[in-house]
Biopython code that builds the backbone (N, CA, C, O; Angstrom):
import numpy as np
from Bio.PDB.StructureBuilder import StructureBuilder

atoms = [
    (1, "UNK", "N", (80.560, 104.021, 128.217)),
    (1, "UNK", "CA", (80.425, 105.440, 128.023)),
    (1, "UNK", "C", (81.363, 106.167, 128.990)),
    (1, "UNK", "O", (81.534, 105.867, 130.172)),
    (2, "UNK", "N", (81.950, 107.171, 128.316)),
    (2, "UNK", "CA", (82.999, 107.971, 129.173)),
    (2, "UNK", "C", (82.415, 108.599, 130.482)),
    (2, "UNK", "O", (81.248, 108.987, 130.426)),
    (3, "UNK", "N", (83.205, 108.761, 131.828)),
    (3, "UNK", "CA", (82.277, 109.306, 132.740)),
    (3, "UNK", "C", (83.000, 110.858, 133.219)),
    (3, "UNK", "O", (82.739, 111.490, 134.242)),
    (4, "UNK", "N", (83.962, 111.218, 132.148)),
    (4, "UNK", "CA", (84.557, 112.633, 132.634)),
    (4, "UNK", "C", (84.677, 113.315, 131.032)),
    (4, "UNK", "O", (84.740, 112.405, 130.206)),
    (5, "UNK", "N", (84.716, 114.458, 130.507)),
    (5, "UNK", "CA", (84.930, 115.252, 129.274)),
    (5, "UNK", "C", (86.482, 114.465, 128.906)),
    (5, "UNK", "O", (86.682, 113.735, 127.935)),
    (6, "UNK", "N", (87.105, 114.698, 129.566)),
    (6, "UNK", "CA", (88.608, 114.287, 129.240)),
    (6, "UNK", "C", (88.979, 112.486, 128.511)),
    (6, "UNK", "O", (89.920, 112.120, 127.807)),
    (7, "UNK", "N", (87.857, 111.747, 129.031)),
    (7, "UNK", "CA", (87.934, 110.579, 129.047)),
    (7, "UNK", "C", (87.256, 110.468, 127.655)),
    (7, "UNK", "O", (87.437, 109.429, 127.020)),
    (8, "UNK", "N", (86.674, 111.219, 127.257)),
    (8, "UNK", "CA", (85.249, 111.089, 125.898)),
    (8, "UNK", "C", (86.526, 111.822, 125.205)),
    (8, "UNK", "O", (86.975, 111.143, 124.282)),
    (9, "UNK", "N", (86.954, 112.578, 125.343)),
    (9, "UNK", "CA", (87.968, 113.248, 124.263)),
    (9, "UNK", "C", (89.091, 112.133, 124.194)),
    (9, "UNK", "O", (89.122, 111.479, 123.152)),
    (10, "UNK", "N", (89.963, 111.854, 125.125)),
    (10, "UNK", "CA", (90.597, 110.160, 124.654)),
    (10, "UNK", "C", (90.213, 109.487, 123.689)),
    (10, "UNK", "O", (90.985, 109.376, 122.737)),
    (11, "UNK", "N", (89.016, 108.892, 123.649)),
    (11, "UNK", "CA", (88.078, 108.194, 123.032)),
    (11, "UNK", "C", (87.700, 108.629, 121.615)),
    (11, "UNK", "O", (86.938, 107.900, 120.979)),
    (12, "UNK", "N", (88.113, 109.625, 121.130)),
    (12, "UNK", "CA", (87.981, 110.442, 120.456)),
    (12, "UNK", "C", (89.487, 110.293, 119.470)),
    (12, "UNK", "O", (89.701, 110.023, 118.288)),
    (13, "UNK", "N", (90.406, 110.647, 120.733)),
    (13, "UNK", "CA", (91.459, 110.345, 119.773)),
    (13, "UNK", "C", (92.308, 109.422, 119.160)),
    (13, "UNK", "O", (93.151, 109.542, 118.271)),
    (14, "UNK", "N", (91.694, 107.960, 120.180)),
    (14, "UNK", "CA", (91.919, 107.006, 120.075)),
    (14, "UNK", "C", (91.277, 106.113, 118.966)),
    (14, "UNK", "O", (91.575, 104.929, 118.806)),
    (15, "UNK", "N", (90.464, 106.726, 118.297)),
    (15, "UNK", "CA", (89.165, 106.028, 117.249)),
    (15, "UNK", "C", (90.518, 106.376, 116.104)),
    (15, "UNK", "O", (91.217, 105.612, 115.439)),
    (16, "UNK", "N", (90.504, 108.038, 116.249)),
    (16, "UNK", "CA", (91.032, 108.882, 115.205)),
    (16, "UNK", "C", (92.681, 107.969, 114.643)),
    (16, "UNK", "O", (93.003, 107.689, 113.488)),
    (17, "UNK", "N", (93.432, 107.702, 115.902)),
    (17, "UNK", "CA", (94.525, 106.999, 115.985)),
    (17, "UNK", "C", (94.872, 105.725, 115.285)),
    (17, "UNK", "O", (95.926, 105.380, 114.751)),
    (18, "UNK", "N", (93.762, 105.128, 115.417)),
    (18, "UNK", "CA", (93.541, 103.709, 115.284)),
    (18, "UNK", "C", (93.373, 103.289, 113.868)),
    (18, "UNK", "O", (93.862, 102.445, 113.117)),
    (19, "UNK", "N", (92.296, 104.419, 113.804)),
    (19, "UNK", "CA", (91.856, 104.652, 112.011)),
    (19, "UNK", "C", (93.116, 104.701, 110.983)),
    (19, "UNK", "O", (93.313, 103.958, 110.021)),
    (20, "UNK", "N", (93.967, 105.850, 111.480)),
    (20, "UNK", "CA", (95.094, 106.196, 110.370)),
    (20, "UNK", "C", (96.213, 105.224, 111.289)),
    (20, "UNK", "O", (97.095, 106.021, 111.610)),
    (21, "UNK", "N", (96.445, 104.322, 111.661)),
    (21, "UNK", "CA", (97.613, 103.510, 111.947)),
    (21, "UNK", "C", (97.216, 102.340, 111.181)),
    (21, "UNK", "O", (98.028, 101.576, 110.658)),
    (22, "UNK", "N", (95.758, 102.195, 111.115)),
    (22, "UNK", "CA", (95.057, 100.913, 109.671)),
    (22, "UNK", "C", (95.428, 101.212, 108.749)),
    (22, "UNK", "O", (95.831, 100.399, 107.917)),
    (23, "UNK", "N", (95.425, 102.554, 108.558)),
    (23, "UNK", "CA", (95.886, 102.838, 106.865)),
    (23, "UNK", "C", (97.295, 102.806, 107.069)),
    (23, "UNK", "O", (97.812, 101.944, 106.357)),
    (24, "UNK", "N", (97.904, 103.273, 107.601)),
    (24, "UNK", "CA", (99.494, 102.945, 107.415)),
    (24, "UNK", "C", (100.060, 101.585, 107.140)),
    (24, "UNK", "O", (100.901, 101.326, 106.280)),
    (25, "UNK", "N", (99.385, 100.584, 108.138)),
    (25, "UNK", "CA", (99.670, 99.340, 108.247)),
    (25, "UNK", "C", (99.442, 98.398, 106.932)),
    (25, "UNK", "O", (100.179, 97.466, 106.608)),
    (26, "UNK", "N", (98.249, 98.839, 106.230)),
    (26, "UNK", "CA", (97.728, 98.132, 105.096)),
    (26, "UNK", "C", (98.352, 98.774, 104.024)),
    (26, "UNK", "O", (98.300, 98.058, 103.024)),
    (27, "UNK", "N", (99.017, 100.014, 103.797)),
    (27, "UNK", "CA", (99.704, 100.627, 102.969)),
    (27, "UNK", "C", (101.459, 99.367, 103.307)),
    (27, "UNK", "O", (102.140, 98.575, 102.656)),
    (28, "UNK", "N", (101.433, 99.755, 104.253)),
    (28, "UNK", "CA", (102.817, 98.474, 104.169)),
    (28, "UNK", "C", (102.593, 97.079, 103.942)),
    (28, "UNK", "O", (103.381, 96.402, 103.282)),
    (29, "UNK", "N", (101.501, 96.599, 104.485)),
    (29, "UNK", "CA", (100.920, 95.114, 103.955)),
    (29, "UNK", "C", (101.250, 95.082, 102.387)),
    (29, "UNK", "O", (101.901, 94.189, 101.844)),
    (30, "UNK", "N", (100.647, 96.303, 101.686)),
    (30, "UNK", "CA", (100.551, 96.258, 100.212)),
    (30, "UNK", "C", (101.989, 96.166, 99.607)),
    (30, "UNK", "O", (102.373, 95.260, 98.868)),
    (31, "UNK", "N", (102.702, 97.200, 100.013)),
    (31, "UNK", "CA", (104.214, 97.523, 99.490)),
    (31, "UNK", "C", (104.817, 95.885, 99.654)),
    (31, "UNK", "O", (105.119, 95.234, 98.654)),
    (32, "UNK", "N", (104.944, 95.321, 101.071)),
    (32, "UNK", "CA", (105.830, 94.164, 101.418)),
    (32, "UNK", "C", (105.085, 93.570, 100.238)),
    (32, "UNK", "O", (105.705, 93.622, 99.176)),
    (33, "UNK", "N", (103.539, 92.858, 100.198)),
    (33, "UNK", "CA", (103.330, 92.068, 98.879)),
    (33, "UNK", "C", (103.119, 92.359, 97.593)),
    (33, "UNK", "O", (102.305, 91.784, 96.871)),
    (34, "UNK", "N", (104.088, 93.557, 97.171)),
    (34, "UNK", "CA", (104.406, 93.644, 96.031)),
    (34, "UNK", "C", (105.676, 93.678, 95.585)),
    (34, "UNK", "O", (105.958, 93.959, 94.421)),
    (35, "UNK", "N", (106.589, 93.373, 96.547)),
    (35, "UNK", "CA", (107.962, 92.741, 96.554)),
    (35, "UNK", "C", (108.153, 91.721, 96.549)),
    (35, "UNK", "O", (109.096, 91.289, 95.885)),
    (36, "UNK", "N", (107.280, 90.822, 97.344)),
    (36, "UNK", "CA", (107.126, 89.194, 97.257)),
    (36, "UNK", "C", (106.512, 88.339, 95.755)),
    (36, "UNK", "O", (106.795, 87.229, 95.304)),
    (37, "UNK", "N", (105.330, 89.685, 95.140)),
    (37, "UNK", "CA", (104.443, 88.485, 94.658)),
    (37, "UNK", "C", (105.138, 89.101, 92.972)),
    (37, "UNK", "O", (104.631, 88.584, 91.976)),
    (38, "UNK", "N", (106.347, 90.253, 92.739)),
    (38, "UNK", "CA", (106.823, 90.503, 91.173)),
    (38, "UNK", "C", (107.977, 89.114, 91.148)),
    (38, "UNK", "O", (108.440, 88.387, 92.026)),
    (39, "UNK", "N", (108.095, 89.181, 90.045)),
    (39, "UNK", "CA", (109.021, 88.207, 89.472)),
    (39, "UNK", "C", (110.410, 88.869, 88.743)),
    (39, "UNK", "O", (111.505, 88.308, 88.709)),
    (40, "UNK", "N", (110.076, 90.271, 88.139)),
    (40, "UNK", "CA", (110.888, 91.200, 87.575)),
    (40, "UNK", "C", (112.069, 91.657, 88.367)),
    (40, "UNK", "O", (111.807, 92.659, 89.033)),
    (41, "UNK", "N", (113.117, 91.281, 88.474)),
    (41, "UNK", "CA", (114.312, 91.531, 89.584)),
    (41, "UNK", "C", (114.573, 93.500, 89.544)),
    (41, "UNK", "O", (114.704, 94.177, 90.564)),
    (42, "UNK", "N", (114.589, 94.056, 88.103)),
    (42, "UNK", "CA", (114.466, 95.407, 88.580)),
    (42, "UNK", "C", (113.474, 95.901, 89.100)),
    (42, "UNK", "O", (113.437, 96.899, 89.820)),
    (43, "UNK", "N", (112.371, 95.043, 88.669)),
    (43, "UNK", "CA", (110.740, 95.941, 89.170)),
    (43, "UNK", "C", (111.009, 96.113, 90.917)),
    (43, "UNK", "O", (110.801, 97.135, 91.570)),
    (44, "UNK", "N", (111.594, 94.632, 91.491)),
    (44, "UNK", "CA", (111.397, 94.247, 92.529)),
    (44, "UNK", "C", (112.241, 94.781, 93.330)),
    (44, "UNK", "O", (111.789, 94.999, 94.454)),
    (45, "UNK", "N", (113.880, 95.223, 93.053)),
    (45, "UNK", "CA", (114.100, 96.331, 93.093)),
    (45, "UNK", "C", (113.863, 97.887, 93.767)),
    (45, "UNK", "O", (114.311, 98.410, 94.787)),
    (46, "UNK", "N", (112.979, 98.347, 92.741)),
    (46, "UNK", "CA", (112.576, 99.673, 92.720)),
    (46, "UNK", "C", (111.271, 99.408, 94.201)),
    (46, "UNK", "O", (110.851, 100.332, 94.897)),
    (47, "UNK", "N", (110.877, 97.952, 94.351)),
    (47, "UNK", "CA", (109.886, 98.366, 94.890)),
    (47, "UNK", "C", (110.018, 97.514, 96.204)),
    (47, "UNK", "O", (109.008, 97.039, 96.724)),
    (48, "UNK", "N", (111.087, 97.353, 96.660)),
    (48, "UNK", "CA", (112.306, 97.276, 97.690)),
    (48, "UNK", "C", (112.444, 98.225, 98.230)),
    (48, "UNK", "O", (112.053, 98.310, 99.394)),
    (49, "UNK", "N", (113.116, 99.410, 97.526)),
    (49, "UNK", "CA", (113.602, 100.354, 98.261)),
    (49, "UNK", "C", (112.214, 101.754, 98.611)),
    (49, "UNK", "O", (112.419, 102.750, 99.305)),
    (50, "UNK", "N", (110.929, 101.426, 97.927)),
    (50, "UNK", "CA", (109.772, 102.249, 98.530)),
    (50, "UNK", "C", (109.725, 101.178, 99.837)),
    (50, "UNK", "O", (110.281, 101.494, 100.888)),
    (51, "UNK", "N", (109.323, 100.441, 99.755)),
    (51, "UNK", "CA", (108.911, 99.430, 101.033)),
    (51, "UNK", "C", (109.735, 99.694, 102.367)),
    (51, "UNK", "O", (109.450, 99.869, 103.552)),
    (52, "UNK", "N", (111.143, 99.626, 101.438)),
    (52, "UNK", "CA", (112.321, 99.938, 102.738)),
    (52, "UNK", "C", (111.910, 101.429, 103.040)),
    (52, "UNK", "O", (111.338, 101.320, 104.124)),
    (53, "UNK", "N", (111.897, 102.048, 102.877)),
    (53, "UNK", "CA", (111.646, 103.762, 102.899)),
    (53, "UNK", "C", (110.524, 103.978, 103.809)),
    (53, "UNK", "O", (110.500, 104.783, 104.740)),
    (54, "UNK", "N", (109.360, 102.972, 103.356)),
    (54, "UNK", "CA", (107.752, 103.145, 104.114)),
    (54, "UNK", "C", (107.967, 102.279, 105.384)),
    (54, "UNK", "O", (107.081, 102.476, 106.215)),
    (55, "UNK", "N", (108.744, 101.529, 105.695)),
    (55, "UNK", "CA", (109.364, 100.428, 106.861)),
    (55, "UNK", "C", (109.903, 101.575, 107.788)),
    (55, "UNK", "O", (109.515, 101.735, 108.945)),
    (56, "UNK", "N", (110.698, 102.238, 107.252)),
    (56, "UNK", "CA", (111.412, 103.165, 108.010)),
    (56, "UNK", "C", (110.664, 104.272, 108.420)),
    (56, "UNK", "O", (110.820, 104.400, 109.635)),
    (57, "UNK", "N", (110.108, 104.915, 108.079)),
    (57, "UNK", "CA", (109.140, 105.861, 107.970)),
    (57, "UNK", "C", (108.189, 105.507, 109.121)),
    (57, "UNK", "O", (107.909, 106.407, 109.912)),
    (58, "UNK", "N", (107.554, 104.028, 109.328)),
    (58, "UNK", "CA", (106.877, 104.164, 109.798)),
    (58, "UNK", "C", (107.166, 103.534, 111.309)),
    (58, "UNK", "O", (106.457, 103.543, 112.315)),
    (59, "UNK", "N", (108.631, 102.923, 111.044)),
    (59, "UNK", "CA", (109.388, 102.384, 112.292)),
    (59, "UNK", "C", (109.063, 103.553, 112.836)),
    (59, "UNK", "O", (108.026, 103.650, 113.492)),
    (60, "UNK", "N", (110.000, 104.740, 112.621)),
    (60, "UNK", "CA", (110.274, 105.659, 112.997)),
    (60, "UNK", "C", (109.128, 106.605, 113.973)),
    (60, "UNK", "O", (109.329, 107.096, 115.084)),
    (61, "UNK", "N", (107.809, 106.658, 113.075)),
    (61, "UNK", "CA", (106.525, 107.460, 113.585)),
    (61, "UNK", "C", (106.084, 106.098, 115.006)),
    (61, "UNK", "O", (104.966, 106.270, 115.492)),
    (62, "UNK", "N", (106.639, 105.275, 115.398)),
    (62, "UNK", "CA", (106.389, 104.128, 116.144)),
    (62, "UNK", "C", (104.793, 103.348, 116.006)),
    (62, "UNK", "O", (104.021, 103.028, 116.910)),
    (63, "UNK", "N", (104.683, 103.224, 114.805)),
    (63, "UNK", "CA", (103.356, 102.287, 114.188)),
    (63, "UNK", "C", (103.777, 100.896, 114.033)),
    (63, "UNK", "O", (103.017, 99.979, 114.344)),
    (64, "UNK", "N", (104.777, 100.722, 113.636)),
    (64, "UNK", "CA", (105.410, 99.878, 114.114)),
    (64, "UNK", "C", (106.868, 99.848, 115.061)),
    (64, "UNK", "O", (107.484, 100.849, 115.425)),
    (65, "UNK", "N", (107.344, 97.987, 115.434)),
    (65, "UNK", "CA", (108.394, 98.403, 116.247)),
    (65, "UNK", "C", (109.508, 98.204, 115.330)),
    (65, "UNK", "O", (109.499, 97.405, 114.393)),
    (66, "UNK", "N", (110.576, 99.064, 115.689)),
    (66, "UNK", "CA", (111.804, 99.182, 114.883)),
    (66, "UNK", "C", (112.458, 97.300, 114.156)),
    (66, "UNK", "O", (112.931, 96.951, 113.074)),
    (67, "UNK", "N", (112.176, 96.670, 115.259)),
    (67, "UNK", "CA", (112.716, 95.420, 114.984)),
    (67, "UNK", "C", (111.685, 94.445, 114.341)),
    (67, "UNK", "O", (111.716, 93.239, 114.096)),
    (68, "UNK", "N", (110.989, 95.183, 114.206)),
    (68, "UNK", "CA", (109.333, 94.372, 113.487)),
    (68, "UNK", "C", (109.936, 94.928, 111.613)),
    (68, "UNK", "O", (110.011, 94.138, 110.671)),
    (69, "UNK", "N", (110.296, 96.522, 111.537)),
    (69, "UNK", "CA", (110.806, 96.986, 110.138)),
    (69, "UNK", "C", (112.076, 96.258, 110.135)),
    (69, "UNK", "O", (112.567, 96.356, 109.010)),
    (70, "UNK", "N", (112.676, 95.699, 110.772)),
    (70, "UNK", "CA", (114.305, 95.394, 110.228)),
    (70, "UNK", "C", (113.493, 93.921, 109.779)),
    (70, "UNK", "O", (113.390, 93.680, 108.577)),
    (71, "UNK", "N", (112.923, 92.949, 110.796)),
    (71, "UNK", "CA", (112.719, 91.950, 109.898)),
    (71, "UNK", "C", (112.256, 91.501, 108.619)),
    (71, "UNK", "O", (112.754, 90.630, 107.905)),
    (72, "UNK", "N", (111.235, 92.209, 108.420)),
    (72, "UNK", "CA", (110.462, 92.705, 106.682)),
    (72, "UNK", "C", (112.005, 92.764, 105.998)),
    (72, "UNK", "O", (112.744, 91.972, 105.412)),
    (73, "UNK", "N", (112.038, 93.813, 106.314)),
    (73, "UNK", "CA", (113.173, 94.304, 105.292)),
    (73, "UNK", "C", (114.252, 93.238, 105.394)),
    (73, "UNK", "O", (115.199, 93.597, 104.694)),
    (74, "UNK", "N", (114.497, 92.053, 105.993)),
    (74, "UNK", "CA", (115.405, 91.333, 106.007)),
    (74, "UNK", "C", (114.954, 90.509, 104.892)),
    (74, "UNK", "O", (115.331, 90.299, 103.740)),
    (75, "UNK", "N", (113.674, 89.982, 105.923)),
    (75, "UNK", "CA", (112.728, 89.208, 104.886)),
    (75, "UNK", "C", (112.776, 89.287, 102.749)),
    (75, "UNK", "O", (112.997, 88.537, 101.798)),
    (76, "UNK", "N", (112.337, 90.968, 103.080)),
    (76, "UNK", "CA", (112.683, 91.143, 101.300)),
    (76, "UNK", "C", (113.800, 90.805, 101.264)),
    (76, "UNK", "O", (113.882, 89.612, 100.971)),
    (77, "UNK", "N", (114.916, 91.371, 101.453)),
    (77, "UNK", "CA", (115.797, 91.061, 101.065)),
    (77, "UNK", "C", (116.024, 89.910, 100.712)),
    (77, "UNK", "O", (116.244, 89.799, 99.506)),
    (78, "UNK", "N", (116.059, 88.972, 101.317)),
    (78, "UNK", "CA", (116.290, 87.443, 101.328)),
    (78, "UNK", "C", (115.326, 86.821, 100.020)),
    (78, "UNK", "O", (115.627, 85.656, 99.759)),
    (79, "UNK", "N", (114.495, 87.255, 99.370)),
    (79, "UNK", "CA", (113.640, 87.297, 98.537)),
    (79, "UNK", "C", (114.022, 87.780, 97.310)),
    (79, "UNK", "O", (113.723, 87.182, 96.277)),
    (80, "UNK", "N", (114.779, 89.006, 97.317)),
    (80, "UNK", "CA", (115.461, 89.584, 96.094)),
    (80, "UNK", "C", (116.398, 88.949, 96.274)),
    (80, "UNK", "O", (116.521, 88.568, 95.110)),
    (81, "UNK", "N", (117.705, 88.207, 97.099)),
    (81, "UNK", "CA", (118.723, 87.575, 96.740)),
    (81, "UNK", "C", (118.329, 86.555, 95.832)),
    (81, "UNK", "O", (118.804, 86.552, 94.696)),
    (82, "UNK", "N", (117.317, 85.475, 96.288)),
    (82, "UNK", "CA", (116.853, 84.275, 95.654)),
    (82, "UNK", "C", (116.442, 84.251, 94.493)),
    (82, "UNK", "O", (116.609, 83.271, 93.768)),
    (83, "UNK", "N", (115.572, 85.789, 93.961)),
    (83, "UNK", "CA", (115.235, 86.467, 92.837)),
    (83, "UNK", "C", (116.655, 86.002, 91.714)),
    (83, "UNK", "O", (116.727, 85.257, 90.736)),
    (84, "UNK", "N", (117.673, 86.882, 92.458)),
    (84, "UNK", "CA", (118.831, 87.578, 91.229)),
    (84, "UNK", "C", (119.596, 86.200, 91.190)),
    (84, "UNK", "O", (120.304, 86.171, 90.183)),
    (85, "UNK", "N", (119.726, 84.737, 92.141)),
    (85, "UNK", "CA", (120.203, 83.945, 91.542)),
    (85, "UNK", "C", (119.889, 82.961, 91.262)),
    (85, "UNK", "O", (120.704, 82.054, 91.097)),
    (86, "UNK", "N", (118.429, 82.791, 91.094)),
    (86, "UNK", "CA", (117.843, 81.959, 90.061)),
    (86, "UNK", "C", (117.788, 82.104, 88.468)),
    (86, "UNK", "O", (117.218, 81.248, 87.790)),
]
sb = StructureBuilder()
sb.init_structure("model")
sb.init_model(0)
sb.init_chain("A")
sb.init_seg("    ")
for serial, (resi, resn, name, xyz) in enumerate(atoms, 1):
    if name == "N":
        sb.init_residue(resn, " ", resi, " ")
    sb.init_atom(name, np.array(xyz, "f"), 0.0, 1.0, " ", f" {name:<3s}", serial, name[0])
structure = sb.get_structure()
């Protein structure tokens, strides 16, 4: 239990913080495995460059670290190459 007002309000914003950085995180969980798990090279594509967009986006807001979004996005990539020449 907090032992100053200031410390309970932390606590407060830290719940609040935590909460919407889950949803961000699981919103990108979703995007990355729906680039991995299509088979459709345009679908996969189109849903590349949301992923890349939400990678960046969220590099950027620092939810994640910048070099944590470049690897994903390497990752897809390397995934859509293998896609387009099979």
């Amino acid at each position: 239990m907090p032992q100053h007002k200031s410390a309970a309000k932390r606590a407060r914003q830290d719940a609040q913080k935590r909460l919407r950085n889950r949803r961000h995180r699981s919103r990108m969980r979703t995007m990355v495995k729906k680039v991995l798990e299509s088979d459709d090279v345009s679908q996969v594509q189109s849903d590349y460059l949301e992923a890349q967009s939400g990678l960046d986006h969220l590099a950027a807001k620092g939810i994640i670290h910048r070099n944590q979004a470049a690897n994903v996005k390497k990752r897809l990539a390397r995934h859509i190459h293998a896609l387009s020449e099979a």
